[in-house]
C-alpha positions in Angstrom: -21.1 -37.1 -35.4 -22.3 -39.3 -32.5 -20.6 -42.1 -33.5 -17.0 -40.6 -34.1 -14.9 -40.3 -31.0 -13.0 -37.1 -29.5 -9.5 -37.2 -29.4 -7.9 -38.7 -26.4 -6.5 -36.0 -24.8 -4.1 -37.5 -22.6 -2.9 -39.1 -25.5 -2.0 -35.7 -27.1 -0.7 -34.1 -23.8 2.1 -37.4 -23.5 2.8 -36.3 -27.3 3.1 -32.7 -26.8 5.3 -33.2 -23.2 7.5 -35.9 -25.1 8.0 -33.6 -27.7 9.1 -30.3 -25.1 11.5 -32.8 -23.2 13.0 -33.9 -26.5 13.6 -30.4 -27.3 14.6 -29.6 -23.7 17.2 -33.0 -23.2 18.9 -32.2 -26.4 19.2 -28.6 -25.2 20.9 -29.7 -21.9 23.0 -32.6 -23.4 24.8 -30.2 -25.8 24.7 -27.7 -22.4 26.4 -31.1 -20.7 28.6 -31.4 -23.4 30.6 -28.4 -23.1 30.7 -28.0 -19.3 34.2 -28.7 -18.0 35.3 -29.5 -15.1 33.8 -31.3 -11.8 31.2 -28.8 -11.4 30.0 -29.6 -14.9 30.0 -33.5 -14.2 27.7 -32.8 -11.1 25.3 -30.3 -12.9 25.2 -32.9 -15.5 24.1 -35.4 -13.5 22.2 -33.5 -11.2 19.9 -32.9 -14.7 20.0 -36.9 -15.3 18.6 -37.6 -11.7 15.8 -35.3 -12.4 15.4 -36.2 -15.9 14.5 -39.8 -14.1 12.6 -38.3 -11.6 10.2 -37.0 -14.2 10.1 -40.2 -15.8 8.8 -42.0 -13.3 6.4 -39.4 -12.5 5.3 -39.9 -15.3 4.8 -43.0 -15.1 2.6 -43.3 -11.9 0.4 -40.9 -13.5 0.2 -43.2 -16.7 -0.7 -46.2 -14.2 -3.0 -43.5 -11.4 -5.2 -43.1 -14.9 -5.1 -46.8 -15.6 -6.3 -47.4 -12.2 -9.3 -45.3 -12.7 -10.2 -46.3 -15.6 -10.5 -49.9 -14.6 -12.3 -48.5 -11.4 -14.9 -46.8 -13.8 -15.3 -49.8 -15.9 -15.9 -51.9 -12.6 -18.2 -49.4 -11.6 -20.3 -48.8 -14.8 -20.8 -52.8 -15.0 -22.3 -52.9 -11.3 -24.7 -50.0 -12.4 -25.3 -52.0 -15.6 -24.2 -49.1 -17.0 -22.1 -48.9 -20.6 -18.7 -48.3 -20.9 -17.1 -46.3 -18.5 -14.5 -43.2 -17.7 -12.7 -42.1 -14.8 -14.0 -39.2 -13.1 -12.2 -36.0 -13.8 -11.7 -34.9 -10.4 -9.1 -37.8 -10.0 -7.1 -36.3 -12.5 -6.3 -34.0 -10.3 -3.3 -36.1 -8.7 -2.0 -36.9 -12.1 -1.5 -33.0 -12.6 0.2 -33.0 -9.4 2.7 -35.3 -10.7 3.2 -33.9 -13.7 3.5 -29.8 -12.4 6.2 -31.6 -9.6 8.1 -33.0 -12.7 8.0 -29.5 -14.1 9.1 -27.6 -11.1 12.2 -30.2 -10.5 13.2 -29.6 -14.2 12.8 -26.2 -14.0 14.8 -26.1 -10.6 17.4 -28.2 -12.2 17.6 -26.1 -15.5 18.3 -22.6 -13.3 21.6 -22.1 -14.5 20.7 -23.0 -18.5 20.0 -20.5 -21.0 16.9 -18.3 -21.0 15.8 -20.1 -24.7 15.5 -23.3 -23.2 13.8 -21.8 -19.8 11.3 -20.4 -22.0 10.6 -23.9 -24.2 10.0 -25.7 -20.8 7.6 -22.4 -19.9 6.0 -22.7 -22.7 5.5 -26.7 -22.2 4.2 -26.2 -18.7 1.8 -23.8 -19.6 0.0 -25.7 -22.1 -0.2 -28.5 -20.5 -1.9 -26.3 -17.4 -4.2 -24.6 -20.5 -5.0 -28.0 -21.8 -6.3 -29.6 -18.4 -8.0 -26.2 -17.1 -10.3 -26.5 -20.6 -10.8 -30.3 -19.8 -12.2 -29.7 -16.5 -13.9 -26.0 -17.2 -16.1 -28.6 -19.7 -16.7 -31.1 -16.8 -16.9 -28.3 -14.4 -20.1 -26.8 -16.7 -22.1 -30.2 -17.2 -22.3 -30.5 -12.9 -23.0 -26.4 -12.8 -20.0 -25.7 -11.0 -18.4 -23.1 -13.1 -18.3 -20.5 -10.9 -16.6 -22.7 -8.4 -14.1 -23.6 -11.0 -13.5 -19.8 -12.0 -12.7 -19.1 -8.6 -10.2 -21.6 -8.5 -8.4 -20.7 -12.1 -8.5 -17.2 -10.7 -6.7 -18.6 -7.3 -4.8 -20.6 -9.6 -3.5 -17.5 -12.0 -2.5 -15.6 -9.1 -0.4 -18.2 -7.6 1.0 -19.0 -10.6 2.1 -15.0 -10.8 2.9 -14.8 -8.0 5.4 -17.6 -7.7 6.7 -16.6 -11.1 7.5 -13.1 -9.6 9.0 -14.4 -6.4 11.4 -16.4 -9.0 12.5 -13.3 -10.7 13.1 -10.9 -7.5 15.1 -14.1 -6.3 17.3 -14.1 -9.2 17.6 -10.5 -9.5 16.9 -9.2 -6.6 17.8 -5.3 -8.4 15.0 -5.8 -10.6 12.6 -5.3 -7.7 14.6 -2.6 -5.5 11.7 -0.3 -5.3 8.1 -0.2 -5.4 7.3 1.1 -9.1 9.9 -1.8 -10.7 8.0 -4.3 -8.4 4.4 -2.9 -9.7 5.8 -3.1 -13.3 7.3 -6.1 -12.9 4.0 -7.7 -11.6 2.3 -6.2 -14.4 4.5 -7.6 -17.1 4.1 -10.6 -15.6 0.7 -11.3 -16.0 1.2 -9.5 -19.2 3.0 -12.9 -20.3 1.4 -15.6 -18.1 -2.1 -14.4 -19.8 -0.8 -14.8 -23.3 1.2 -18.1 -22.8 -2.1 -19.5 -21.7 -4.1 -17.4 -24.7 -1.5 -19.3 -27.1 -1.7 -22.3 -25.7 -5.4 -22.5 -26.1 -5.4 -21.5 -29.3 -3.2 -24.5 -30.3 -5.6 -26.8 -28.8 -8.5 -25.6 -30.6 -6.5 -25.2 -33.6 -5.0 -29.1 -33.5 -8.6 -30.5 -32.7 -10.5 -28.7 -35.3 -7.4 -30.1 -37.9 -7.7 -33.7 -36.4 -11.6 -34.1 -37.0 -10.9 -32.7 -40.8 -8.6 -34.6 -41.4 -7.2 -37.8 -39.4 -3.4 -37.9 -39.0 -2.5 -34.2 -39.7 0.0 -33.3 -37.6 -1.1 -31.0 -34.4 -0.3 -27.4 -34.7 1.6 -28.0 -31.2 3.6 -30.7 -32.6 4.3 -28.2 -35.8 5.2 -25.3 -32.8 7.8 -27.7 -31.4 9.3 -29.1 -34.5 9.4 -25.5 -35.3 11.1 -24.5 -31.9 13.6 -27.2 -33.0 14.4 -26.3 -36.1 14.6 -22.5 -35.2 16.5 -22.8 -32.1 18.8 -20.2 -32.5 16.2 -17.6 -33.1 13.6 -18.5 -29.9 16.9 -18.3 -28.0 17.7 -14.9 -29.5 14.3 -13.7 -29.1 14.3 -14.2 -25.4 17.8 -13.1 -24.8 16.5 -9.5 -25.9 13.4 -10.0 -23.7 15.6 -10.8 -20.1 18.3 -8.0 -21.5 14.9 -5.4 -21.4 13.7 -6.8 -18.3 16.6 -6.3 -16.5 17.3 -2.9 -17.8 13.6 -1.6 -17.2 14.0 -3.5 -13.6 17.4 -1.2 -13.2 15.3 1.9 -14.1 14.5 4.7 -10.8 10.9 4.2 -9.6 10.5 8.1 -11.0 12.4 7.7 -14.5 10.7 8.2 -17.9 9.8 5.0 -19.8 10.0 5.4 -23.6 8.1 2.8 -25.4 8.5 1.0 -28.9 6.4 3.6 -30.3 7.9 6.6 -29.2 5.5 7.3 -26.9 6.5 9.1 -23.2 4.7 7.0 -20.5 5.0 8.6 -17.1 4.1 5.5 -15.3 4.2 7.6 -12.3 3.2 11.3 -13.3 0.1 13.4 -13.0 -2.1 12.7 -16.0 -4.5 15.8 -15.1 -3.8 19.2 -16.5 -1.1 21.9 -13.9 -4.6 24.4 -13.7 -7.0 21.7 -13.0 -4.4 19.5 -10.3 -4.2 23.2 -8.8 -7.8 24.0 -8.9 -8.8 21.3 -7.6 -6.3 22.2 -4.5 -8.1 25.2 -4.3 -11.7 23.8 -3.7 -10.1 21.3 -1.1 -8.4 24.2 1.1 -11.7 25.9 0.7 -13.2 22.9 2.7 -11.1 23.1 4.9 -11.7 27.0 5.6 -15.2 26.4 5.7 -14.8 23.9 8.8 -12.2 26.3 10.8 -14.8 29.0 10.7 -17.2 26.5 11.8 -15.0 25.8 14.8 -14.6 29.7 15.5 -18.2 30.3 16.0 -18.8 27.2 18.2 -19.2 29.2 21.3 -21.6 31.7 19.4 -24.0 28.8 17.6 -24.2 26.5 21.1 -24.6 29.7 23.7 -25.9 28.6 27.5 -22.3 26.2 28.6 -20.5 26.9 31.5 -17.4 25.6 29.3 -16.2 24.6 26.0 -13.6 22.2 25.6 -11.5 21.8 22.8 -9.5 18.3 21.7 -8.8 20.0 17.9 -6.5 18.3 15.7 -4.8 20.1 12.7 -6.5 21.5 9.7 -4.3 21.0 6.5 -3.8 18.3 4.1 -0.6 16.9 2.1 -1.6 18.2 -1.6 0.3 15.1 -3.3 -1.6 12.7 -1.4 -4.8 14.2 -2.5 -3.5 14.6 -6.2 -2.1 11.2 -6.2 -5.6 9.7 -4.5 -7.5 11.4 -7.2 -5.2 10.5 -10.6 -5.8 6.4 -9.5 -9.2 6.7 -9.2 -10.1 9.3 -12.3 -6.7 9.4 -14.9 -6.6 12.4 -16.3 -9.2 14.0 -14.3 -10.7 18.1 -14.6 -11.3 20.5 -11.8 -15.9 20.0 -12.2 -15.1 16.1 -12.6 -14.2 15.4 -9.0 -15.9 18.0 -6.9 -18.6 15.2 -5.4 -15.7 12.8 -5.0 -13.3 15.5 -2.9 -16.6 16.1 -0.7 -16.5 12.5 0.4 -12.8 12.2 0.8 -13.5 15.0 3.2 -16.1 13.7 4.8 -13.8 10.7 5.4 -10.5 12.9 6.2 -12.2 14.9 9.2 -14.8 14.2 12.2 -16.2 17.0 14.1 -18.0 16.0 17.5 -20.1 17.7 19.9 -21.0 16.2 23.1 -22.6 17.9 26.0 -22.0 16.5 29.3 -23.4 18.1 32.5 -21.5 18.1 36.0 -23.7 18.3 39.2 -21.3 20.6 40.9 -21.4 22.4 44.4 -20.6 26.1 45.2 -21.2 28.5 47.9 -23.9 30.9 48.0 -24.4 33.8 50.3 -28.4 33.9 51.6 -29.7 37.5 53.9 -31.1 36.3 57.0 -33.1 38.5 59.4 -32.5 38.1 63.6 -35.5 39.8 65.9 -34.7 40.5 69.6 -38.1 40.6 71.9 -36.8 42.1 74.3 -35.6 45.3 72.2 -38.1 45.0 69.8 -35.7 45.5 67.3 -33.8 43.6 64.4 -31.5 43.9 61.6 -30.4 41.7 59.0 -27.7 39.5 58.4 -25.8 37.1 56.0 -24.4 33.4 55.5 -23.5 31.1 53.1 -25.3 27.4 52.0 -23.8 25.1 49.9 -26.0 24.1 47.1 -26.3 21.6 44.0 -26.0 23.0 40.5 -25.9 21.9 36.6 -22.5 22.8 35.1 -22.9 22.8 31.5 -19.7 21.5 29.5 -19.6 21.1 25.5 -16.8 19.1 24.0 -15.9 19.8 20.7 -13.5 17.1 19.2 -11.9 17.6 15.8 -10.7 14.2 14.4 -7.9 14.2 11.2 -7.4 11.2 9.9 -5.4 12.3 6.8 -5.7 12.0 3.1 -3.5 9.2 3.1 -5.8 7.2 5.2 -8.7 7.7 2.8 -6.9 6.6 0.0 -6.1 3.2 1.6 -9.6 2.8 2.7 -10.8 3.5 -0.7 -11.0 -0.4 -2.2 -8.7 0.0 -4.0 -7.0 -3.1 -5.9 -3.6 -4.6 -5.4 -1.9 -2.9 -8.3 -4.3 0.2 -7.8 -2.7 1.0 -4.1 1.1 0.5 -5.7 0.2 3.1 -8.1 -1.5 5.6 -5.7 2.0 4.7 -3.4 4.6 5.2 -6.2 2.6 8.2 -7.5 3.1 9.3 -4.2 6.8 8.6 -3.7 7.8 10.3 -6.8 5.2 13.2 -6.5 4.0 13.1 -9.4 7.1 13.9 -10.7 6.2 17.2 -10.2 7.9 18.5 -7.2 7.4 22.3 -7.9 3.5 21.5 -8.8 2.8 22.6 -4.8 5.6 25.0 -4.1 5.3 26.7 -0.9 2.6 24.2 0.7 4.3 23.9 4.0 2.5 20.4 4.0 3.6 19.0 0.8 7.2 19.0 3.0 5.9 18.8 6.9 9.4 18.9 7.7 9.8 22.5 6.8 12.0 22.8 3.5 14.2 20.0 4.4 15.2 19.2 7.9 14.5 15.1 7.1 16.2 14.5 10.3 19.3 16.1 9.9 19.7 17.0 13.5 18.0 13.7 15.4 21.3 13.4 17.3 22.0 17.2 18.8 23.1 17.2 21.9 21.9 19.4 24.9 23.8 21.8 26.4 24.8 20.1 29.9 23.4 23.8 31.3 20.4 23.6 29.7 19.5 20.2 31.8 19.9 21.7 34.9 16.5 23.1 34.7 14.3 20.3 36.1 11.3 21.2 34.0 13.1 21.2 31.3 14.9 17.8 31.7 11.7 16.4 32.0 10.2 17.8 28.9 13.0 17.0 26.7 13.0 13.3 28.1 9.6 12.9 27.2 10.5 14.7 23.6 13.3 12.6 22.6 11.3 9.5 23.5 9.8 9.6 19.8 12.6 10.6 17.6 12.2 9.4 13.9 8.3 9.3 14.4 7.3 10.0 11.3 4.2 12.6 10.3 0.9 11.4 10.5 -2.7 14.6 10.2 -4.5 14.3 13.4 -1.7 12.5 15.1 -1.8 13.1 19.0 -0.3 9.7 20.5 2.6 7.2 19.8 0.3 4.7 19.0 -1.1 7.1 15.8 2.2 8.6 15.2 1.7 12.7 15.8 1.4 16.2 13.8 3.2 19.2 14.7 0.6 20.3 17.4 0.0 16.8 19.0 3.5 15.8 19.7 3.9 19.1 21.3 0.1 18.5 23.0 1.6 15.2 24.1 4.6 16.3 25.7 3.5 18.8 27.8 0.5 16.3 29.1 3.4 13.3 29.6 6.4 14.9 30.8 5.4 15.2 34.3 5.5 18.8 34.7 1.6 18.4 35.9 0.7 20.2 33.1 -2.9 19.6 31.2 -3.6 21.6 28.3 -5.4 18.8 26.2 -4.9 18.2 22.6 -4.5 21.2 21.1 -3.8 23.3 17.6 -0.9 25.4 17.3 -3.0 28.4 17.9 -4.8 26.6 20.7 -1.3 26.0 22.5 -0.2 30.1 21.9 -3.5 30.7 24.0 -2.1 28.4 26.6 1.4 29.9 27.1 2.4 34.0 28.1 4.2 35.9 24.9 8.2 36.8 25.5 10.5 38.4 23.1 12.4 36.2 21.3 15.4 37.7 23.5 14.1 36.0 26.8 13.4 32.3 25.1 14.8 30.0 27.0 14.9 26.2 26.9 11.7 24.9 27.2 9.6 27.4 26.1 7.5 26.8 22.5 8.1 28.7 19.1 5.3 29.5 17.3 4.9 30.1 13.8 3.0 31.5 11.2 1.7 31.2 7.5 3.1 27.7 7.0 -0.2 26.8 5.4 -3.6 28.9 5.1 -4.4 29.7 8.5 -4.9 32.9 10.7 -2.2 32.5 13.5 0.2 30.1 14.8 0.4 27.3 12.3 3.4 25.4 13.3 5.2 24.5 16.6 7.9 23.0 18.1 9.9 23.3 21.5 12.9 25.6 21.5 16.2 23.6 22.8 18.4 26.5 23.3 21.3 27.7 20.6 18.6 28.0 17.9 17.7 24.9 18.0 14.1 22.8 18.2 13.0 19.6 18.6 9.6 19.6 16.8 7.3 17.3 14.3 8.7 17.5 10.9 9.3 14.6 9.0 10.1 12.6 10.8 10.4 14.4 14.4 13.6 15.6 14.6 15.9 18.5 15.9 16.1 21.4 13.7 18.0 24.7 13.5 15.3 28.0 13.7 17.9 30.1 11.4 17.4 28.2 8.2 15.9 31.1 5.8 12.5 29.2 5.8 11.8 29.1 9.7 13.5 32.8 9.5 10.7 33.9 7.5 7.7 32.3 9.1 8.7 33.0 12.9 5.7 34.5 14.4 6.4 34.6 18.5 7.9 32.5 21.8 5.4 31.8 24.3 6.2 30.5 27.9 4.1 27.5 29.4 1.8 29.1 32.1 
């Protein structure tokens, strides 16, 4: 075997590109043929100048490799070494060349039919399959193949990622929301992976033939003849391909895909059972319980401060985030499957913190003195007052909510795992009576979505100073959307924190601190509903599992509020939802 030679594999790329571009110029000559008009003159020789383009391309690749050969013989003589072969690193440039020549032609052929688009594809990608085996070969006599797999890998992705760009270019529909993006991605590399499979294959296949038997024809040569005999059909074949690509790219991001098969795939649905998605929203909630009673016995379990502070952000969760966090990561997942995992995502969604800090303070205390007069030989007592030092005690308890939305991007999850967590999302699941009730499924409170971001104020209303200022303040963040824990512009608020943040900012010289809904009813005086007047704060209750206020939002005037839905918006109190969870006014004290 030593003494029989490999075949020259440059020899067999020239054949199998001539081949493609004898199949491709015949294609666009007859294309040429029957265009009419000046604008088919230009394209026609628009093609021509890039048709010569690649030709000479071509050749300063043919004469790059002559050059390195002869370098290599030069070489291998000095060494006294025999013979001699360029160093495959160098043919590096070639392949420059070469995928230049491609992406000309390929620029050029735009307006062609998809059958010949697909011939040229096809070309380019065995030609890439063909040099990445040459050099994973040379890559794995030096011991560099993981260096080189990191570079196909780079490679791939570009190559996707350049092939999708191309497609949202042409049709910019096809990617007009995230889930046709994701699939779009996916089919992709779906194709890229098999062109290169196929391509492969058809090396291996030619080379075994050609060291059985000298002068057989290469299976590649065979696929091109074939391509040009069977013209008709290839161009048939991926007519019906772009026809389903564009339909399935013209789909709704929460439509039902129905595959050859039969098969319903709901590419963005719940794959867990209705009893376990629910149960599993039990156990969370039940978390979540556990830590509000922890925060209701604070005062009891650290006895001895002088104060307790509270900086508490909401307790609640959006139920599809968590559903759609836990069907990435698990499928079709059961209520005992994921009870570690939902410990951890809480662990991750809240922060409670205790800090102690002391205050060397000064107060007045009142001391008996006694006075005796020597000449009476009497004396009585008296008192005064000292000032003295002391150690005031404070505890700090800070409640952090990041959100179960910020958990699932911090997960690690892949590229196409976060689109599919986000399109899950989007659509809920397609299942948007799964959490019915939940007012934080819907923060905005059974559909305000900003209906009412540009009310205006009663000119009246304005003439309370107070209340100017507040509302200034307010209106400073319309269209902020809902973020758990939120208590700043900079985070994007909740319910409680935009209404925390206002009363802090509006210059009022107010300081209540971040604060729950509840937290904020202790802060305020109770008036009938009779007696609200702009600038007060409506409370409300049982919008989630809570004891108390669980919602807030500042009352406007002419039953209206201005409050953190989603996004923070105006919103009328006499909708049939905010009717039924009303719980009391309260007046700033």
């Amino acid at each position: 075997m030593a003494g029989k030679k490999n075949p020259n594999l440059g020899d067999k790329l020239r054949q199998e590109r001539e081949g493609a571009e004898n199949t491709l110029r015949d294609s666009r000559s007859k294309t040429a043929d029957s265009s009419t008009g000046d604008g088919g003159k230009k394209k026609a020789e628009h093609r021509r100048q890039i048709r010569h383009e690649a030709d000479l391309a071509k050749m300063r690749s043919k004469k790059l490799k002559s050059d390195q050969e002869v370098k290599a013989k030069k070489n291998a003589a000095a060494s006294g070494k025999k013979g001699g072969k360029p160093k495959k690193p160098g043919n590096l440039a070639a392949d420059a060349l070469s995928a230049k020549a491609h992406q000309s032609v390929r620029n050029a052929d735009q307006d062609n039919n998809s059958g010949v688009e697909a011939a040229h594809f096809t070309e380019g990608s065995a030609e890439g399959a063909a040099r990445a085996g040459s050099r994973f070969q040379y890559g794995r006599k030096l011991r560099q193949y993981k260096k080189l797999e990191r570079l196909e890998k780079k490679g791939n992705k570009d190559a996707v990622d350049s092939i999708f760009a191309e497609r949202m270019k042409s049709d910019p529909q096809a990617g007009s929301n995230l889930f046709s993006r994701w699939r779009q991605k996916q089919a992709i590399k779906k194709e890229y992976a098999a062109a290169k499979a196929g391509a492969a294959a058809a090396e291996n296949t030619a080379s075994g033939t050609a060291k059985a038997a000298q002068g057989t024809v290469s299976i590649t040569e065979k696929a091109f003849q074939f391509v040009q005999s069977h013209s008709h059909i290839i161009i048939g074949i991926a007519a019906v391909g772009l026809l389903v690509l564009v339909i399935a790219g013209s789909v709704s991001s929460c439509s039902v895909l129905i595959n050859g098969g039969g098969n319903v795939v709901l590419g963005t649905s719940y794959t867990a059972e209705d009893e376990d998605l629910k149960g599993v929203e039990t156990d969370y909630t039940r978390l979540e319980d556990k830590l509000r009673k922890q925060i209701d016995r604070i005062e009891t379990d650290h006895p001895g401060y002088d104060e307790y502070r509270y900086n508490l952000a909401e307790i609640g969760h959006n139920p599809y985030e968590l559903a759609s966090l836990l069907t990435v990561e698990f499928e079709n997942y059961t209520r005992s499957q994921v009870q570690a995992r939902l410990q951890s995502i809480f662990e991750a969604q809240y922060e409670l913190k205790l800090e102690e800090k002391v205050e060397i303070r000064t107060r007045k205390e009142t001391r008996v003195g006694y006075r005796y007069n020597p000449i009476t030989g009497t004396g009585h007592t008296y008192t005064y007052q000292v000032t003295v030092q002391y150690e005031y005690k404070i505890l700090n308890v800070t409640r952090l909510n990041r959100g179960v939305d910020y958990v699932a991007r911090n997960s690690g999850f892949t590229d196409d795992q976060l689109q599919r967590y986000e399109v899950t999302l989007e659509c809920r699941g397609n299942r948007d009576d799964l959490f019915a009730g939940i007012a934080f499924a819907t923060p905005d409170g059974a559909g305000s979505s900003g209906e009412y971001q540009d009310y205006d104020i009663p000119g009246e209303a304005l003439t309370d100073e107070k209340f100017r200022k507040m509302i200034t303040e307010a209106e400073k963040y319309l269209g902020y959307p809902y973020v758990w824990g939120g208590s700043s512009p900079s985070t994007s608020f909740d319910c409680s924190g935009f209404v925390s943040w206002v009363i802090n900012h509006c210059g009022n010289g107010w300081n209540v601190g971040r604060q729950t809904a509840n937290g904020l009813m202790g802060k305020c005086d109770i008036i009938p509903k009779s007696e609200a007047k702009p600038g007060d704060l409506i409370f409300f209750q049982k919008t989630y599992n809570t004891s108390g206020a669980s919602h807030v939002g500042i009352y406007v005037g002419n039953g209206m509020m201005i409050h953190c839905g989603s996004p923070i918006s105006y919103a009328s109190i006499e909708t049939s939802y905010w009717r039924q969870h009303y719980y009391c006014m309260g007046r700033i004290r």
